[in-house]
C-alpha positions in Angstrom: -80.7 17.3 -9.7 -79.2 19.1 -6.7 -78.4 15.6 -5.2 -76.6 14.7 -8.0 -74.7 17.6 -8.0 -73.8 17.4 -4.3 -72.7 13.5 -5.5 -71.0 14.7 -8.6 -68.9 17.5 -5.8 -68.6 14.8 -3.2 -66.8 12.0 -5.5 -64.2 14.6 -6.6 -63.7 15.4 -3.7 -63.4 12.1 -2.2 -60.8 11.3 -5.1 -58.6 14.0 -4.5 -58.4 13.2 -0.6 -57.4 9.7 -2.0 -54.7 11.0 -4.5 -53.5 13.7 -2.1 -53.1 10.5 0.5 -51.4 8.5 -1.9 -48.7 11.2 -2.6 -48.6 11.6 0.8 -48.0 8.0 1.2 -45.0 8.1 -1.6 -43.6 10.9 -0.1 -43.4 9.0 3.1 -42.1 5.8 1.2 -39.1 7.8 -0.6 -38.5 10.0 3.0 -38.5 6.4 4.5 -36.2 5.0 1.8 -33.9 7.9 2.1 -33.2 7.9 5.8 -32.4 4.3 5.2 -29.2 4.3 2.3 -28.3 7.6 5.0 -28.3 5.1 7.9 -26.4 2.5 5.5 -23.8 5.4 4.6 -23.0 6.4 8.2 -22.2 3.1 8.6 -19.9 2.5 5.9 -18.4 6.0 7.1 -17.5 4.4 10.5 -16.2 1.0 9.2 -13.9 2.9 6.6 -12.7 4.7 9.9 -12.1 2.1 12.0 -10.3 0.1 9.2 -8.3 3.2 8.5 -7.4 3.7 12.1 -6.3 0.1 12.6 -4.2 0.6 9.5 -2.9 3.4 11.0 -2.2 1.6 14.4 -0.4 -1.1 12.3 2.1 1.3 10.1 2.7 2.7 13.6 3.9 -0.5 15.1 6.1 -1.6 12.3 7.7 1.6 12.4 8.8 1.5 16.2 9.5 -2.1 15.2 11.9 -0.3 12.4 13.2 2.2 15.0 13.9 -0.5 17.6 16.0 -2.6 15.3 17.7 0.5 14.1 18.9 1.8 17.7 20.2 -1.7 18.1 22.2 -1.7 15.4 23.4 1.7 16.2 24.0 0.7 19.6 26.0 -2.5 18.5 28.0 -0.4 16.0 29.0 1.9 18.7 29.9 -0.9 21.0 32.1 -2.5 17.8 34.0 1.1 17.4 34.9 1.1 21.4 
């Protein structure tokens, strides 16, 4: 009867080892998961940057390209009123 008990104790036991493992494991497959779509997000961070600064880099040329064609014409109208 003893042995049976010691059985009885021992397969509990050994199920909630497995169970706790399990979670365990889950926990490790949603920590896993997580630093993933964080990975994925940090990179969509720094192409929305990039794109953002080569907008940026292109609104700045067209406006020296504005600037330029605006000091010529300035310059030609002051030659004009000489």
């Amino acid at each position: 009867m003893n042995e049976k008990n010691n059985n009885d104790s021992l397969n509990t036991d050994e199920i909630q080892i497995a169970y706790s493992l399990k979670l365990a494991l889950i926990g490790g497959l949603l920590a896993t998961l997580g630093d993933a779509i964080s990975t994925y997000a940090g990179s969509l961070a720094i192409d929305e940057y990039v794109q953002e600064a080569r907008d940026t880099s292109e609104k700045d040329r067209q406006l020296e390209e504005r600037l330029a064609a605006i000091e010529r014409k300035l310059d030609s109208f002051q030659n004009k009123m000489e």
